[in-house]
C-alpha positions as CSV (number, residue, x, y, z in Angstrom):
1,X,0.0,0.0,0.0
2,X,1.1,3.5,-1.0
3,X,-0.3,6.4,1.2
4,X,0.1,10.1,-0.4
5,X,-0.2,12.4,2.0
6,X,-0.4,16.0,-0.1
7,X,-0.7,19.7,1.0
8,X,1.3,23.1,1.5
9,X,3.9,23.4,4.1
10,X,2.6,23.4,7.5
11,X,-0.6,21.5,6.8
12,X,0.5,18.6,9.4
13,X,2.0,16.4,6.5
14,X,4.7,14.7,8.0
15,X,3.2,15.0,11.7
16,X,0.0,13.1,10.5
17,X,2.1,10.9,8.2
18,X,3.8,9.6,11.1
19,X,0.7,9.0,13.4
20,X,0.0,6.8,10.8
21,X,2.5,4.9,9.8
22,X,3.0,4.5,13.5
23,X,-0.4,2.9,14.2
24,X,-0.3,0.7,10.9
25,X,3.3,-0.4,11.6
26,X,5.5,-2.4,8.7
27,X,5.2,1.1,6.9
28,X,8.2,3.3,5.2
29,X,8.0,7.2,6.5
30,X,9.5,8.7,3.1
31,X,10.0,12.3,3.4
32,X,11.0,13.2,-0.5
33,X,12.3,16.5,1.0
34,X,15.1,14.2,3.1
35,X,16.7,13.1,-0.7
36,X,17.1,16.3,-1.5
37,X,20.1,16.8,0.8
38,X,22.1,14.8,-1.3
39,X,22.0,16.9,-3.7
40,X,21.6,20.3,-1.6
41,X,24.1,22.6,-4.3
42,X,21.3,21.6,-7.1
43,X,19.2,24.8,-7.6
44,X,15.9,23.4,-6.2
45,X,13.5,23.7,-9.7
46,X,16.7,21.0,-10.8
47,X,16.1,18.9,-7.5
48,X,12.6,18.3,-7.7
49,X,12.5,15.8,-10.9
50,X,15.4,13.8,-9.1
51,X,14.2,13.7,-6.1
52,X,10.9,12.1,-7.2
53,X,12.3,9.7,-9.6
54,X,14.6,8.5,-6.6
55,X,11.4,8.4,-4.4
56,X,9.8,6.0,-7.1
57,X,12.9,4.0,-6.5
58,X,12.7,4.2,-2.9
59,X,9.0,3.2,-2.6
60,X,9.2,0.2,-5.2
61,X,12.6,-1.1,-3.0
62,X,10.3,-1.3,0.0
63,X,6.9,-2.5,-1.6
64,X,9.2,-5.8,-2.6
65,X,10.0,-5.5,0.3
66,X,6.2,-6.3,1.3
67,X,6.5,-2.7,3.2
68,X,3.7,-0.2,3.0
69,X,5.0,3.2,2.0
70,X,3.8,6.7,2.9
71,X,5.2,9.7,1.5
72,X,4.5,13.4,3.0
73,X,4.8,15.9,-0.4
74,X,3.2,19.0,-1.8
75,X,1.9,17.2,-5.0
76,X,0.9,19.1,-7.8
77,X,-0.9,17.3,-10.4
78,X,1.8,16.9,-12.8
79,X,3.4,15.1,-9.9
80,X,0.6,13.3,-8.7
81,X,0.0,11.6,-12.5
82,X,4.3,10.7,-12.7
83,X,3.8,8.7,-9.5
84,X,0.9,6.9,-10.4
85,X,2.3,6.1,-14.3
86,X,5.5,5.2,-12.7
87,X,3.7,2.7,-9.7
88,X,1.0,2.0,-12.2
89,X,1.6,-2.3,-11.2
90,X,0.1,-0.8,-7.4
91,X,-2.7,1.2,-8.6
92,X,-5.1,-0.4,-6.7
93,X,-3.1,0.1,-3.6
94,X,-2.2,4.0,-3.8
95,X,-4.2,6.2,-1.9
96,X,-4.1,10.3,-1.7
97,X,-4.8,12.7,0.9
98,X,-4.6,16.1,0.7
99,X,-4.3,18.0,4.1
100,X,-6.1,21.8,3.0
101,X,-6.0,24.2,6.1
102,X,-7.2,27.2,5.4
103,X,-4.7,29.8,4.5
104,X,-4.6,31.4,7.6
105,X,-4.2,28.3,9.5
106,X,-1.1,27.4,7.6
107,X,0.8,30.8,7.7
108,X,0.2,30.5,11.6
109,X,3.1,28.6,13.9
110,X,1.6,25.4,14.7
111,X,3.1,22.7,17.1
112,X,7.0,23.9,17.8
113,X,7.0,25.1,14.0
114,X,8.4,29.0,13.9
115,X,7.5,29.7,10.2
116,X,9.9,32.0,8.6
117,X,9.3,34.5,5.4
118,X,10.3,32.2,2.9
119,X,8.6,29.4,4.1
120,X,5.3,31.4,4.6
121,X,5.8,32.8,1.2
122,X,6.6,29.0,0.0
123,X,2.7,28.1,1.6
124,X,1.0,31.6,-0.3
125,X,2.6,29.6,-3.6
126,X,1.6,26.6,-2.5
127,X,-2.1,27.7,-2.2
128,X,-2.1,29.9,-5.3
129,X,-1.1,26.8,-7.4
130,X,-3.8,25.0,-5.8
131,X,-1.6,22.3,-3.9
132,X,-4.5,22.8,-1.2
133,X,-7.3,21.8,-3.2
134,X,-6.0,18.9,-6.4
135,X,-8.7,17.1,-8.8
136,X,-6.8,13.8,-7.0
137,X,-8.1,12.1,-3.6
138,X,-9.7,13.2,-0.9
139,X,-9.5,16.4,0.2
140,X,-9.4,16.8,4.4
141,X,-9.8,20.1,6.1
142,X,-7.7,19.9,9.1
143,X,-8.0,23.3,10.4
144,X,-9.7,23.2,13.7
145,X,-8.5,19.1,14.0
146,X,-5.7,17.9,16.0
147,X,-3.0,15.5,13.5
148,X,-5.0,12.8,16.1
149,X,-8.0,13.4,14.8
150,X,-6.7,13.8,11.3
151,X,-4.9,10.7,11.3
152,X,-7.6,8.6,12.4
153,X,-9.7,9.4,9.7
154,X,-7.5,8.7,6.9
155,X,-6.9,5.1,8.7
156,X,-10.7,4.7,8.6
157,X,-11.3,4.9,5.2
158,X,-8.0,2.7,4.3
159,X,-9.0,0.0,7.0
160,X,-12.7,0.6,7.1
């Protein structure tokens, strides 16, 4: 099983990813954003591309592995589809979540997170490419949730 977990920066990705994965157990955390730091000097708009093609990698090493696989990432479409052509052989075991605070919510320090300008200007981009609200998945407004309360509901509907 592949679990997407989508959204901007500071939507609880990788907090709500791990909740997860810790409660299924014999599941991969891959944070995409951790491969990038082998190849830190690339200008980032070079990273990406890599850094998801080694993720495809990653995720098929541990699927034959017979490990379940969640992966925290602002997906954009584009993205979204070059996973799913590239893991097309676990279609029917990929699911997508997108985490969609509202704007506000996201800009705001949350948890021990001090958001800096870049970052919060990284989340207004985020939104205004519409990384918040995809035509992929289900869509889960976690605003006023705790990652708890967020996590359990994506485990319902992949273990209803």
């Amino acid at each position: 099983m592949i679990i997407f977990i989508n959204g901007s920066i500071n939507s609880g990705k990788s907090t709500v990813a791990k909740l997860v994965a810790d409660s299924l157990g014999n599941t991969a955390l891959l944070e995409i954003d951790s491969l990038r730091e082998f190849i830190s000097w690339l200008p980032i708009k070079q990273a990406i591309p890599l850094n998801l093609i080694n993720a495809v990698s990653v995720i098929n090493n541990f699927l034959k592995n017979k490990i379940d696989v969640i992966v925290p990432y602002p997906l954009s479409q584009a993205n979204y589809d070059f996973f799913l052509q590239e893991l097309k052989d676990y279609q029917s075991s990929i699911f997508a979540f997108t985490l969609s605070p509202k704007l506000e919510v996201a800009l705001s320090n949350r948890g021990t997170r001090n958001l800096d300008e870049a970052e919060k200007e990284r989340i207004k981009y985020h939104y205004s490419i519409g990384i918040p609200k995809p035509d992929f998945g289900i869509i889960l407004d976690n605003s006023l949730e705790t990652p708890e309360v967020t996590a359990a509901k994506i485990l319902k509907i992949i273990n209803p």
